[in-house]
N, C-alpha and C positions, 0 to 999 in steps of 0.2 A: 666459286672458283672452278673453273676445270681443269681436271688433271690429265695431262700428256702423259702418254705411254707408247712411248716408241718400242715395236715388235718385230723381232727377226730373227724367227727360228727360235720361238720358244713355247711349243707346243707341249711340254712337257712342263711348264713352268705356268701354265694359264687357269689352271684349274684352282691351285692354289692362292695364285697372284687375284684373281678373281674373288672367290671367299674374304678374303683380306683386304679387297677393296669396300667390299659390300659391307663388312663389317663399319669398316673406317667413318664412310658416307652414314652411316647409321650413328653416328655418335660423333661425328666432326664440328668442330663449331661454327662453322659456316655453313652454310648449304653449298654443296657443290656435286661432280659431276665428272663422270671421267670419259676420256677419249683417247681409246687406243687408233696408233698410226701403223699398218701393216705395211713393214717397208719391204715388200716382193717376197714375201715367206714362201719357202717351198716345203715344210714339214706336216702342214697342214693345220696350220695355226689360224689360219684367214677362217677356217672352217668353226672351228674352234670359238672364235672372235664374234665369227654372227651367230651364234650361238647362244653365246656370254650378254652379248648387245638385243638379246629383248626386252631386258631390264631396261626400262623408259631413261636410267643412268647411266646408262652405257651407250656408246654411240664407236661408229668408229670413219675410219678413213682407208681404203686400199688403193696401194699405189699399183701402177700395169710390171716395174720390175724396182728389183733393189736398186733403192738412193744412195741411201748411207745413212748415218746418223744424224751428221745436220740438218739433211732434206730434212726426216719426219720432223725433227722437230721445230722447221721452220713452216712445214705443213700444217703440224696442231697448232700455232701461235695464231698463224694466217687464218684458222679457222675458228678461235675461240673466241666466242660472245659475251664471257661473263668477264669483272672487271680486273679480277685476279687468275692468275695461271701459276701451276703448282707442275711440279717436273719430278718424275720418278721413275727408274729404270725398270722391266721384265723381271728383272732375276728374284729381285725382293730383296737385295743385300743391304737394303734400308727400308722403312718402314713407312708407311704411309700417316700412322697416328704422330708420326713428328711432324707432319706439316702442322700441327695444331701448337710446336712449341715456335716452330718461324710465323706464324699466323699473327700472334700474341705480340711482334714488331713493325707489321710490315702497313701498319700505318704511316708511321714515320719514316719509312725509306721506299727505295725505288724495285729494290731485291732484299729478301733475306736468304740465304743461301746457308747449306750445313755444310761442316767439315767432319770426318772421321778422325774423330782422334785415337781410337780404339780399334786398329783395320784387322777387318777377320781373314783376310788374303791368304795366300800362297807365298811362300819367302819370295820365289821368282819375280811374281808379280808384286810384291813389295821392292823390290830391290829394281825394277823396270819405271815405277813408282818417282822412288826416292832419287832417282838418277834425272829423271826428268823434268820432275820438279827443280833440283838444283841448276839443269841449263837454265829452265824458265825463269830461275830466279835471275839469273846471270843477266839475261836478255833483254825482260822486261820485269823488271819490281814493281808488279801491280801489291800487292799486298796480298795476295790472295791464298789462304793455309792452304785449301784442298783443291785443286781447279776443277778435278774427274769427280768428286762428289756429287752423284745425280740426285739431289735432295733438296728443290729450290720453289720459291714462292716469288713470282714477279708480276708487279701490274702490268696490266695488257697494254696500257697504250705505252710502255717503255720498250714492253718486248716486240712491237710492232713497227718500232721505227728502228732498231739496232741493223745494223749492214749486215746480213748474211752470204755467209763463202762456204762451200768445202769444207769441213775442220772446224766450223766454228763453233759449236758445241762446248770445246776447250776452252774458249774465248769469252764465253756469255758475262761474266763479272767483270771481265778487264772492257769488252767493248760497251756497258752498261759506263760504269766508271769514265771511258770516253766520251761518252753523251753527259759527262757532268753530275752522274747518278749518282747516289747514295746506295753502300750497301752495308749491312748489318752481317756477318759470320757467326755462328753458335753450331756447337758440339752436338752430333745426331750418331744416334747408334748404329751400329755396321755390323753383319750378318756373314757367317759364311754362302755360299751359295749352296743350295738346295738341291736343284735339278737343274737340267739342261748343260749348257758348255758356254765358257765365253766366249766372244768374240772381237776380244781384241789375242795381240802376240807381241812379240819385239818390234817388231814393223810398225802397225797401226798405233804402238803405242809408245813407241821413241820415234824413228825416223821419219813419219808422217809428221809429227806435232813437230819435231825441228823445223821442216819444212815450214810449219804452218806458223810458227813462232816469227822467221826472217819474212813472213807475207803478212802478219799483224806487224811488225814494227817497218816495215815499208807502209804500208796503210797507214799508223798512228803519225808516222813523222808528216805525211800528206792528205790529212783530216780535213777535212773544211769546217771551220766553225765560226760564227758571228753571233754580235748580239746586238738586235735593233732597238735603237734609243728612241728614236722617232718613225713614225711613220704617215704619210698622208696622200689619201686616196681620192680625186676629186669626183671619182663615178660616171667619168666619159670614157670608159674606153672597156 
């Protein structure tokens, strides 16, 4: 498995995040491997980052300025070799030893993904949350408890063929579920955050994802899909 770890401005959050990988990898039941995405840090994380990446486990990827969130982590997908991919955010407000309780499904489905049931948040960011989630549900009723829980285990060649936009990040379960996938939700522990600062606000985290809400359901109503029943190729051409 390798794990994505999209990075932006969390030069204060590496040293720890780092330890806790190392640990994880040492006692995970798969073998796996992680790859940090530096999406244009200017805090001096990149520095940080090849530092952390002598460890033969660690690798990473620098972008020339900041993408966003989706880029990195359509950068790590594009770049990962092994057959499962594991997604976890900088801050550490989840925990890397739980990929080993999504691990324990994800034979039989196409994503195991965690939800917080237990958020160690900020009221604000609870209440920015809870408001968002209820559009989402309004709009499109994927099923989905937690959508922002960066806590997911997905095979590579599902996450390889999903349409990437802007924003899609939000979307990873619902547009998996559009390609017909299977997904498995289970309960993952949630952490206050430690160090560093987030980087979302009222913006990126309501009025953006509204946006991005009315451009998935423009998308899903003009999906292309087919299923070939026959096929036959005579070799001339």
């Amino acid at each position: 498995m390798t794990i994505i770890v999209p990075v932006y401005n969390e030069n204060e959050s590496l040293d720890r995040l780092s330890n806790v990988l190392k640990e994880y990898l040492g006692h995970s039941s798969i073998k796996s491997e992680v790859l940090f995405v530096d999406d244009g840090s200017s805090d001096g994380s990149i520095e940080k980052i090849i530092d952390i990446c002598k460890d033969p486990l660690f690798s990473y990827i620098k972008f020339k300025e900041n993408r966003g969130l989706s880029t990195a982590i359509k950068a790590g997908i594009d770049h990962c070799k092994t057959p499962l991919i594991g997604y976890i955010d900088a801050d550490l407000q989840t925990t890397p030893f739980d990929f080993d309780i999504l691990l324990e499904h994800i034979d039989s489905y196409d994503a195991v993904i965690g939800y917080r049931a237990k958020r160690k948040d900020t009221l604000s960011k609870k209440i920015q949350s809870k408001f968002a989630n209820k559009i989402r549900r309004s709009l499109i009723d994927d099923g989905i408890i937690d959508t922002g829980c960066p806590l997911k285990v997905i095979k590579t060649n599902v996450a390889q063929r999903l349409p990437f936009f802007d924003g899609m990040h939000r979307f990873i379960p619902a547009l998996i579920l559009l390609e017909q996938g299977k997904i498995k939700q289970l309960e993952v522990s949630h952490f206050e955050r430690e160090a560093g600062e987030s980087k979302f606000n009222i913006f990126n985290r309501s009025i953006r994802p509204l946006q991005d809400l009315f451009a998935y359901r423009w998308m899903k109503n003009r999906y292309i899909q087919y299923e070939i029943v026959e096929y036959k190729h005579n070799g001339n051409r």
